[in-house]
C-alpha positions as YAML, in Angstrom:
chain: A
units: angstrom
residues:
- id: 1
  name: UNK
  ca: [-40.42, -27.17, 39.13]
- id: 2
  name: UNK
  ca: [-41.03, -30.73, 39.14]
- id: 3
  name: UNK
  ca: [-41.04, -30.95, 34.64]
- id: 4
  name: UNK
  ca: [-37.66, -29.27, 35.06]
- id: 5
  name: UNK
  ca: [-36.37, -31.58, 37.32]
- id: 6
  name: UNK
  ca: [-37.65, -34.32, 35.10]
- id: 7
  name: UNK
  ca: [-36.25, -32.85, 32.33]
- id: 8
  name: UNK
  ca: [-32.61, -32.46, 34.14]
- id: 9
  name: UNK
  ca: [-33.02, -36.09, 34.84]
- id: 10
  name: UNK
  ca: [-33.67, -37.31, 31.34]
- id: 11
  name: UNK
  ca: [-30.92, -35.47, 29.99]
- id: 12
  name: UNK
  ca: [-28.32, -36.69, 31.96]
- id: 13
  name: UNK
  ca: [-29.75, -40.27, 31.83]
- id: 14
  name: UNK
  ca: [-29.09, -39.83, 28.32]
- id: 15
  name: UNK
  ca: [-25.75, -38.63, 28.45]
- id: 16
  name: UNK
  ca: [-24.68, -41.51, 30.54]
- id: 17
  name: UNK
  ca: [-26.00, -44.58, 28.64]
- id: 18
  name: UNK
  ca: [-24.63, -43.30, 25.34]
- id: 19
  name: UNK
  ca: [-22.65, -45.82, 24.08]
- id: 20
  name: UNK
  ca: [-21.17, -44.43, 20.37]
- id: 21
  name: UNK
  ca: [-17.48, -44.15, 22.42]
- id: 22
  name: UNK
  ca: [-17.95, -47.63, 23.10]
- id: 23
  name: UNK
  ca: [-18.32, -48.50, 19.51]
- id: 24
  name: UNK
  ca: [-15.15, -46.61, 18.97]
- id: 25
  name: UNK
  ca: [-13.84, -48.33, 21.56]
- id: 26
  name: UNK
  ca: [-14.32, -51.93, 20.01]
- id: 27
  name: UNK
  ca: [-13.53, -51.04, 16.57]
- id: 28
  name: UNK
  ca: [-10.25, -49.68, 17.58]
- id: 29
  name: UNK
  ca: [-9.32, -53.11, 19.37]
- id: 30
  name: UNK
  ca: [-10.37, -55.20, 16.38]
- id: 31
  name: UNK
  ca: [-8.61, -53.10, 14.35]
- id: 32
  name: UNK
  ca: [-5.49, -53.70, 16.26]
- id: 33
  name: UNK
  ca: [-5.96, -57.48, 16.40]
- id: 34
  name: UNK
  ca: [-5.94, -57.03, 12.76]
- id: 35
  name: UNK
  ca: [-3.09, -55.54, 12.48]
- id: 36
  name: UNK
  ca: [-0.94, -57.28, 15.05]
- id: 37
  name: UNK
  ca: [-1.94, -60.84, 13.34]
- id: 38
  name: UNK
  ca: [-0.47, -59.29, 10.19]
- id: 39
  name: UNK
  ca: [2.80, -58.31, 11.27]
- id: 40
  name: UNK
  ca: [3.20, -61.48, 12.83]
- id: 41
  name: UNK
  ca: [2.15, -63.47, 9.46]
- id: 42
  name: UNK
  ca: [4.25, -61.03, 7.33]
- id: 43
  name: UNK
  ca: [7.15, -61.82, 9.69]
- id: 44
  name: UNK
  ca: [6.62, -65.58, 9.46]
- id: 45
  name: UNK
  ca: [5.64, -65.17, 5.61]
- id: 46
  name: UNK
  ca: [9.21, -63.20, 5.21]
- id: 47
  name: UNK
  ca: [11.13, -65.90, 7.09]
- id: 48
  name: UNK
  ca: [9.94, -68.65, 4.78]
- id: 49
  name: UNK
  ca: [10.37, -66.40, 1.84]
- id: 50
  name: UNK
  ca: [14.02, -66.13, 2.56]
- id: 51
  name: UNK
  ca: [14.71, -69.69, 2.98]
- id: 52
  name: UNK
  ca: [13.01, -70.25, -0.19]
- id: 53
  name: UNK
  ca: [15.01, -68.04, -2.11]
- id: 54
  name: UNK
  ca: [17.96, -68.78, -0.63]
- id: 55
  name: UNK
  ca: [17.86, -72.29, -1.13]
- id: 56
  name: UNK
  ca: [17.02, -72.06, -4.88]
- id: 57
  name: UNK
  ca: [19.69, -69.56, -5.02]
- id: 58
  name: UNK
  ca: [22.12, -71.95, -3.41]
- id: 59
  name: UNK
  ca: [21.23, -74.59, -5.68]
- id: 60
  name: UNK
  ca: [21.55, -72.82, -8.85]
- id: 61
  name: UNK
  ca: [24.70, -71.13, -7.52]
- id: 62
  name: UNK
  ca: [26.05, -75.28, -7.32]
- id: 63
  name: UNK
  ca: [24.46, -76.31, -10.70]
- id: 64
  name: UNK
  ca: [26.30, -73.11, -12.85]
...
């Protein structure tokens, strides 16, 4: 009785120190950092883009 009991123990021990969710967990997060910083930079990249062209456009638009 006592080996079973043991045995009950150790398996649910086990079951809640598992940490592979966790891991999931993390690599989720990071990959939404990720992605958030890149939208923002793409934004901020697309803004500059569009000033750029739109000056050079200006300017060849005064020069022809």
């Amino acid at each position: 009785m006592n080996n079973t009991m043991m045995k009950m123990y150790l398996v649910a021990k086990s079951l809640i120190e598992r940490e592979e969710g966790q891991d999931l967990v993390e690599y989720a997060l990071v990959v939404a950092l990720i992605a958030f910083g890149a939208i923002t930079g793409m934004g901020y990249l697309a803004t500059g883009l569009n000033k750029a062209f739109s000056s050079i456009a200006s300017t060849l638009t005064s020069n022809v």
